[in-house]
N, CA, C and O atoms as a GROMACS GRO file, in nm:
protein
  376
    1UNK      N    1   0.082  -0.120   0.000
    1UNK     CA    2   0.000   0.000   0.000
    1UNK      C    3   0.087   0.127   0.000
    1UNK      O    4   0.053   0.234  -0.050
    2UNK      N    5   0.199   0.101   0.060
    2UNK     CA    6   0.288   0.224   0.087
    2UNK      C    7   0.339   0.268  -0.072
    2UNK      O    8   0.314   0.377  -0.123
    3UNK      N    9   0.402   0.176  -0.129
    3UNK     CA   10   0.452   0.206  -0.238
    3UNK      C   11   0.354   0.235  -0.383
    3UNK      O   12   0.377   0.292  -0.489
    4UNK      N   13   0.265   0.181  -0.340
    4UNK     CA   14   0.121   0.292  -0.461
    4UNK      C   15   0.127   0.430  -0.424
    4UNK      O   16   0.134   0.524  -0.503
    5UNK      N   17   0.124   0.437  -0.300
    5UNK     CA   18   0.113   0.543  -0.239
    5UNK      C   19   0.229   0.647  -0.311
    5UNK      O   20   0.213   0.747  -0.381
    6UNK      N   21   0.293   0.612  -0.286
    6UNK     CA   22   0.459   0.683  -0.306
    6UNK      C   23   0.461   0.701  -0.453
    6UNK      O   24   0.483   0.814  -0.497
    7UNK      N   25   0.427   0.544  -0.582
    7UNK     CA   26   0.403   0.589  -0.658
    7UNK      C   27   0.324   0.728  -0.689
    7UNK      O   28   0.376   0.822  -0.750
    8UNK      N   29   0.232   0.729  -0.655
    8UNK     CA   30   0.122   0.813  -0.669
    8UNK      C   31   0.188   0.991  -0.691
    8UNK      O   32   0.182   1.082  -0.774
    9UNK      N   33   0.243   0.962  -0.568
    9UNK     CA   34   0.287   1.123  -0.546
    9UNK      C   35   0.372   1.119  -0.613
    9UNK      O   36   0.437   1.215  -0.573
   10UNK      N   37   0.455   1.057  -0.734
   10UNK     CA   38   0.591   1.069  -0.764
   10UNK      C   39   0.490   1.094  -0.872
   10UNK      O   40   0.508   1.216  -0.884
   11UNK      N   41   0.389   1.063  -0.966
   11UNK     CA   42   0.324   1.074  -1.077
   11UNK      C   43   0.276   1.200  -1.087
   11UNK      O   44   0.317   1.273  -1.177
   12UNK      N   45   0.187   1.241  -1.001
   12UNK     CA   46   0.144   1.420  -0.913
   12UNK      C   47   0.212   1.506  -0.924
   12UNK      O   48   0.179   1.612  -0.975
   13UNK      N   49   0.320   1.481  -0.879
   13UNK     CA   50   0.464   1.588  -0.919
   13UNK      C   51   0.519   1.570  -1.072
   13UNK      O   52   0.564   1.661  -1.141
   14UNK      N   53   0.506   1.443  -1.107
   14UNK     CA   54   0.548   1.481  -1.253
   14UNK      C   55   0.451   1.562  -1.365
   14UNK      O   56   0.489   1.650  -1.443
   15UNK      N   57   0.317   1.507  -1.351
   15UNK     CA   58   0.214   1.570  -1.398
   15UNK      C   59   0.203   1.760  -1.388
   15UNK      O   60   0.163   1.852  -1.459
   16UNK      N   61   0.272   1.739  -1.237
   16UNK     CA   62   0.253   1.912  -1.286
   16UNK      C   63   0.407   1.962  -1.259
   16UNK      O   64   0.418   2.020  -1.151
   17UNK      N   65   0.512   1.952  -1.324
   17UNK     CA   66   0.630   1.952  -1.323
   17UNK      C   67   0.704   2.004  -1.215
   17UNK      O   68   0.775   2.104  -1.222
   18UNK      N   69   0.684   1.924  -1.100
   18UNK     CA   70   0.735   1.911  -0.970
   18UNK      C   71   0.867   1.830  -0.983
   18UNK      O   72   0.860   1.710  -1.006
   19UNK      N   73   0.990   1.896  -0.969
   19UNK     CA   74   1.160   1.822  -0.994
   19UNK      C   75   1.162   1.791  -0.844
   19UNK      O   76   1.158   1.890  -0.772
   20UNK      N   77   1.168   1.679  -0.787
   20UNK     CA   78   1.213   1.619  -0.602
   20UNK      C   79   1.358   1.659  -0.634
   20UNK      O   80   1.427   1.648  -0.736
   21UNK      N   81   1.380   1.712  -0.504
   21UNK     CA   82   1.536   1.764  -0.475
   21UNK      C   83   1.594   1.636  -0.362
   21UNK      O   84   1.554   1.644  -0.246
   22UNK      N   85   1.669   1.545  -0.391
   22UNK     CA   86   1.706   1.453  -0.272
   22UNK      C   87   1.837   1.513  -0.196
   22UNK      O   88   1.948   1.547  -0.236
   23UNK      N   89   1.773   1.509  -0.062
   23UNK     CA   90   1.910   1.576   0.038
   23UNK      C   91   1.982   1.470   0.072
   23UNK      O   92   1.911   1.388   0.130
   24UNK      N   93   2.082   1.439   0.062
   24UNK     CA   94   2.196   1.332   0.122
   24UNK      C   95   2.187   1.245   0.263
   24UNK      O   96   2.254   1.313   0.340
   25UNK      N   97   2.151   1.159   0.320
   25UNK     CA   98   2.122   1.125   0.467
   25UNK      C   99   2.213   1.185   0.539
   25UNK      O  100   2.294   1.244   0.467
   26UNK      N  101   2.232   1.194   0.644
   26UNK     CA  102   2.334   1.268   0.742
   26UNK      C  103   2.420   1.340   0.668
   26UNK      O  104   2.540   1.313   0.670
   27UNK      N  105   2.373   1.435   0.596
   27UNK     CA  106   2.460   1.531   0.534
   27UNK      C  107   2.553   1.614   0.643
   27UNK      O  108   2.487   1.703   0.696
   28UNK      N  109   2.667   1.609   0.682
   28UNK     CA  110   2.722   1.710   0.782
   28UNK      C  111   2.692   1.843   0.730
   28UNK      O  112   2.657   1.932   0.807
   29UNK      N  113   2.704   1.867   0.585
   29UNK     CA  114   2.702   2.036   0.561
   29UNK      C  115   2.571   2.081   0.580
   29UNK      O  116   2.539   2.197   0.552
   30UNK      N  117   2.488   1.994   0.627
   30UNK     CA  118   2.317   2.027   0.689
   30UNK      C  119   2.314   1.999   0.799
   30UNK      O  120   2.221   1.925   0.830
   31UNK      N  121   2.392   2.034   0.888
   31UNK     CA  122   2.347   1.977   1.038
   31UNK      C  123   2.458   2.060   1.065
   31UNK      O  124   2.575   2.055   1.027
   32UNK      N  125   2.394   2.140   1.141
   32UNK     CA  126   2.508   2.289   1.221
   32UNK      C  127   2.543   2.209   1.322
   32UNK      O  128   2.665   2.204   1.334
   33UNK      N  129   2.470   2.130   1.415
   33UNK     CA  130   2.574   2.105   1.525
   33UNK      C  131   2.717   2.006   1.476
   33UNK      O  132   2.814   2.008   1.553
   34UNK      N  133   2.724   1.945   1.385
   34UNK     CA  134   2.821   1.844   1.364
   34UNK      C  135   2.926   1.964   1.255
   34UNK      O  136   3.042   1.928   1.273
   35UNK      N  137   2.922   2.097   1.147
   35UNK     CA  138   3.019   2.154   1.088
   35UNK      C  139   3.038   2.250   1.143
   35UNK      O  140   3.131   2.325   1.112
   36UNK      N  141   2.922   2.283   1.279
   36UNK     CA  142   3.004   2.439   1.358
   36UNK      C  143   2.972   2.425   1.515
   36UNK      O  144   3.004   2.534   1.563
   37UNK      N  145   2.939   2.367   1.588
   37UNK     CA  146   2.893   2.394   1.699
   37UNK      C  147   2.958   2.322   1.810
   37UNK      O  148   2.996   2.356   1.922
   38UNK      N  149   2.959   2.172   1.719
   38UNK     CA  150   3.036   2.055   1.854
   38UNK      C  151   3.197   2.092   1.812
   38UNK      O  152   3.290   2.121   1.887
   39UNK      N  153   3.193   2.083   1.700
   39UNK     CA  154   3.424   2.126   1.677
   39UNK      C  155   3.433   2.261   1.768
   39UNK      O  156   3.540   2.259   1.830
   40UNK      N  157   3.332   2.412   1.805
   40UNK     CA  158   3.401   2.468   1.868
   40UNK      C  159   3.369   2.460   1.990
   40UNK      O  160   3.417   2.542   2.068
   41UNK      N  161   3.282   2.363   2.036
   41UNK     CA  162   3.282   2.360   2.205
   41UNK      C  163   3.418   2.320   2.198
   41UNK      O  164   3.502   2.401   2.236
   42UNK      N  165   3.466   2.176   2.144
   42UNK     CA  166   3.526   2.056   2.170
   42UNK      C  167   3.652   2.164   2.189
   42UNK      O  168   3.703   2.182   2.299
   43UNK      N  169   3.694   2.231   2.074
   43UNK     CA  170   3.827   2.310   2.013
   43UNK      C  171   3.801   2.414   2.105
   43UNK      O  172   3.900   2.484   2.084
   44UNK      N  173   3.744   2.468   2.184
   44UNK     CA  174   3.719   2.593   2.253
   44UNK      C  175   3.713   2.512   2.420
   44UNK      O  176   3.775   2.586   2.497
   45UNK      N  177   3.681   2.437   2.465
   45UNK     CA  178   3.708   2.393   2.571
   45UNK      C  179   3.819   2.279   2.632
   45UNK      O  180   3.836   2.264   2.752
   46UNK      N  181   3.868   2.228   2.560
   46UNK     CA  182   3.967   2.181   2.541
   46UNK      C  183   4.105   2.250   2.552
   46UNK      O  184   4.213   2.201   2.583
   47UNK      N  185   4.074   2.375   2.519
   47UNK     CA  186   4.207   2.480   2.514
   47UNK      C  187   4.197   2.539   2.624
   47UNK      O  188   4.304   2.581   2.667
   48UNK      N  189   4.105   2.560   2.688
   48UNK     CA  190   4.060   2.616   2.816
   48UNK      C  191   4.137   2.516   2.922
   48UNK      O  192   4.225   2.567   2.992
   49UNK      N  193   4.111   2.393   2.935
   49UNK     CA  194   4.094   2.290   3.017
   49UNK      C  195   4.300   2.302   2.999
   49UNK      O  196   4.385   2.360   3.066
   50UNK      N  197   4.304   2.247   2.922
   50UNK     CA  198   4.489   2.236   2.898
   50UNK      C  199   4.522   2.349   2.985
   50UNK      O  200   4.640   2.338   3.015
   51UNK      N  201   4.475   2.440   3.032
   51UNK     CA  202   4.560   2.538   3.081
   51UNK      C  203   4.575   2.533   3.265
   51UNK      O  204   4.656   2.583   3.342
   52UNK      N  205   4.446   2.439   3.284
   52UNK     CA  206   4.357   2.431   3.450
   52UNK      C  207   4.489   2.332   3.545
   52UNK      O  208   4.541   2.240   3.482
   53UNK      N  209   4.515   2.346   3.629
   53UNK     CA  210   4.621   2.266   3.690
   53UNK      C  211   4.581   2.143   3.755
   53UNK      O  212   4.494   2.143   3.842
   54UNK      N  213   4.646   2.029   3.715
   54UNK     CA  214   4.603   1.885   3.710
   54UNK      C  215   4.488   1.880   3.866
   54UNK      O  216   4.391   1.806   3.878
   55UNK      N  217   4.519   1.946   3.933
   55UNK     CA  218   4.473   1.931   4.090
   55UNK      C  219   4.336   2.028   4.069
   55UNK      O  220   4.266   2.056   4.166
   56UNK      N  221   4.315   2.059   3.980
   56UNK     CA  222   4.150   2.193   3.958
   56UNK      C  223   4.041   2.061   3.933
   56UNK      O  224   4.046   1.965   3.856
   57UNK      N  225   3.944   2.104   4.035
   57UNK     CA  226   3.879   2.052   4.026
   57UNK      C  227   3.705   2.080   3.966
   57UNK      O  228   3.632   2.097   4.064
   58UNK      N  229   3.645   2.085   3.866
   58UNK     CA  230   3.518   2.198   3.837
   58UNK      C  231   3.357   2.128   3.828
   58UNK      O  232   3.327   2.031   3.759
   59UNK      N  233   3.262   2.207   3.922
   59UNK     CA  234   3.184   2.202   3.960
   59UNK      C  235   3.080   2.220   3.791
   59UNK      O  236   3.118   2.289   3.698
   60UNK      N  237   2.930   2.125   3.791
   60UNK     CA  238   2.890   2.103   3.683
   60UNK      C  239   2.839   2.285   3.675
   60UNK      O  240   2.835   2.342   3.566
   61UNK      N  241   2.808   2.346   3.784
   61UNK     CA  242   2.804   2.490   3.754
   61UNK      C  243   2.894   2.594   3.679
   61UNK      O  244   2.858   2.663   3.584
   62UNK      N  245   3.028   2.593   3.744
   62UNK     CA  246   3.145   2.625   3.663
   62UNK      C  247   3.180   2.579   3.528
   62UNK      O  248   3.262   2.639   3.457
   63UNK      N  249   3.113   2.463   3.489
   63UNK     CA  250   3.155   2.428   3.349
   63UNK      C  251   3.025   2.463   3.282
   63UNK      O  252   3.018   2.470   3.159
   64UNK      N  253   2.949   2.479   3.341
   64UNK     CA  254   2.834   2.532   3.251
   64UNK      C  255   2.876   2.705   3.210
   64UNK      O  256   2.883   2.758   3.099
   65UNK      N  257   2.891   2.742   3.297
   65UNK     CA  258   2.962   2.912   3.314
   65UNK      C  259   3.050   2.941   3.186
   65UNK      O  260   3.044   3.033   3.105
   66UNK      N  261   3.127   2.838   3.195
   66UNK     CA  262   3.256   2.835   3.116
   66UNK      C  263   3.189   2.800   2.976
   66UNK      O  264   3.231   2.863   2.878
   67UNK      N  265   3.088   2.705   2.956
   67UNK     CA  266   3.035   2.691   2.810
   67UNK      C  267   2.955   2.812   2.777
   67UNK      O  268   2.935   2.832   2.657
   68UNK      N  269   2.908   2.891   2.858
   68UNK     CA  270   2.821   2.994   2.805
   68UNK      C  271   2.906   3.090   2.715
   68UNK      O  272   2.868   3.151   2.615
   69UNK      N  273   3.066   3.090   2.792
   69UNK     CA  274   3.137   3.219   2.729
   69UNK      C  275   3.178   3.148   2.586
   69UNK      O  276   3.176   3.188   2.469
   70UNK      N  277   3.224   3.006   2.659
   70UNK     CA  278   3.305   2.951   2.463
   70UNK      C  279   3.189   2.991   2.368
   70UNK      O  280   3.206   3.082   2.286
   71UNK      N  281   3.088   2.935   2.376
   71UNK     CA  282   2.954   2.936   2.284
   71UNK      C  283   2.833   3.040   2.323
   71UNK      O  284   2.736   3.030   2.397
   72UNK      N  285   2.878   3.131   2.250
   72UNK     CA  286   2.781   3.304   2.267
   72UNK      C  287   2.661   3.230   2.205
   72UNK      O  288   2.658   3.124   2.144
   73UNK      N  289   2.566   3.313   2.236
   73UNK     CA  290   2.436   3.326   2.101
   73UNK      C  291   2.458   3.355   1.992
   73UNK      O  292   2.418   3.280   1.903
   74UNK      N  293   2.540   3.494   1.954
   74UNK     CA  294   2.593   3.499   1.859
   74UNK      C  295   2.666   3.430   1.771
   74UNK      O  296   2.633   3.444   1.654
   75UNK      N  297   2.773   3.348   1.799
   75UNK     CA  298   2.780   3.224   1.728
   75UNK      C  299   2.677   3.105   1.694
   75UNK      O  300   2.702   3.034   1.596
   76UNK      N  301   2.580   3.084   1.760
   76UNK     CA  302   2.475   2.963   1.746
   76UNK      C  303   2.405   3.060   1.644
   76UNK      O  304   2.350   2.988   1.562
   77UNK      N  305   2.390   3.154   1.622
   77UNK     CA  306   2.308   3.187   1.533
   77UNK      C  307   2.328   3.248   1.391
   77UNK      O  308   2.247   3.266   1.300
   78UNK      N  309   2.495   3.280   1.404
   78UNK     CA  310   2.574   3.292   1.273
   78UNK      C  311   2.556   3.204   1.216
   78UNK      O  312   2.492   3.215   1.111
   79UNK      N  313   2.611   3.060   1.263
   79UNK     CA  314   2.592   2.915   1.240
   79UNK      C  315   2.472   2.870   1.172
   79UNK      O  316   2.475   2.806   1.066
   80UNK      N  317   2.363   2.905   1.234
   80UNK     CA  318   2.225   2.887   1.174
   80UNK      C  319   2.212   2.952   1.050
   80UNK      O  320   2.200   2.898   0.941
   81UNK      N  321   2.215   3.090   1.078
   81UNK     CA  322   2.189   3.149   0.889
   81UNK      C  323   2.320   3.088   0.837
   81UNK      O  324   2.267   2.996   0.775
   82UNK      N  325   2.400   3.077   0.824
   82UNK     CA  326   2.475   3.007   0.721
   82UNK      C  327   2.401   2.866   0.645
   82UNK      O  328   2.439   2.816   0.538
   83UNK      N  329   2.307   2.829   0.716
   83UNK     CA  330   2.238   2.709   0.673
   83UNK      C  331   2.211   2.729   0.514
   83UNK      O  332   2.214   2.648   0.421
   84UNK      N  333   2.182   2.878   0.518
   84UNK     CA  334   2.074   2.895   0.374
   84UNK      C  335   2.165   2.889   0.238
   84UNK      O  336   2.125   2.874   0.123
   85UNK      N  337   2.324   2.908   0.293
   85UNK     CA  338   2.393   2.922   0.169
   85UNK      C  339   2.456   2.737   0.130
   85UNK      O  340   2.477   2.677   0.024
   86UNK      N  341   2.465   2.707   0.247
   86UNK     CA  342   2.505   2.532   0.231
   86UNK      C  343   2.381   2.491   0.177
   86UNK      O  344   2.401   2.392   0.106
   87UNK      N  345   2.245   2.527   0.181
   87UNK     CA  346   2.167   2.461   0.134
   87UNK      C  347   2.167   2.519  -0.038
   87UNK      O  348   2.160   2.435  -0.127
   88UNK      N  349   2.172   2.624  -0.061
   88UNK     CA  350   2.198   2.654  -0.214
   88UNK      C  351   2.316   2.563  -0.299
   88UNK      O  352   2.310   2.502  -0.406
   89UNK      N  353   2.429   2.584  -0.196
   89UNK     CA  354   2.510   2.512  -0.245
   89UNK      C  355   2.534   2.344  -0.293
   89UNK      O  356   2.609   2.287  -0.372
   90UNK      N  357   2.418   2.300  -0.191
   90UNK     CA  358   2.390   2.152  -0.220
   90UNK      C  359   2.311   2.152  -0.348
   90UNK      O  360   2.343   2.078  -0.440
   91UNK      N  361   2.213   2.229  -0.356
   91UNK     CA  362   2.132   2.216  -0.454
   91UNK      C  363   2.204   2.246  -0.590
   91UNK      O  364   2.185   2.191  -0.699
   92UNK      N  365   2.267   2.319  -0.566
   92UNK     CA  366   2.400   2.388  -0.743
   92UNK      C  367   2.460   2.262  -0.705
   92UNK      O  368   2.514   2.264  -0.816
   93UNK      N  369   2.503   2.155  -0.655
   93UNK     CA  370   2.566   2.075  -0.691
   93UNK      C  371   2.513   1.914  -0.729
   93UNK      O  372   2.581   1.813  -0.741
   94UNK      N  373   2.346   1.933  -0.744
   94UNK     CA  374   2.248   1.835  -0.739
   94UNK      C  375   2.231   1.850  -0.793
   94UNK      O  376   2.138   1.790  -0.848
   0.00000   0.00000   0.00000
């Protein structure tokens, strides 16, 4: 039943010249947290931490503190509109 189905709509779209755009499964260049968000916690706290003296010990408060400064709003949301040009760009290359 599924695949009449599916037929169906693939016929619908051709009939009225509907082109399907297929997005890649786990595309990284579509998923902000995996090409901008987790590399600069990881790369941004990590550099932090290398500096803390083996005997520092940090409270889940203090490391929350400390993620607020690595990761502004402003970056989470640069990150986001950039979406619209990776998505053009997938499509010029589809």
């Amino acid at each position: 039943m599924k695949r009449k189905r599916e037929s169906e709509r693939k016929a619908a779209k051709k009939d009225v010249c509907i082109k399907e755009f297929r997005i890649p499964p786990r595309s990284p260049d579509l998923n902000v947290l995996e090409y901008a968000i987790w590399s600069a916690i990881v790369r941004d706290m990590r550099k932090q931490e290398a500096a803390f003296p083996n005997s520092k010990k940090e409270s889940r408060e203090e490391y929350l503190q400390r993620l607020q400064v690595v990761l502004p709003k402003t970056f989470i949301e640069a990150s986001v509109r950039d979406m619209k040009r990776r998505c053009q760009r997938l499509r010029e290359e589809g």
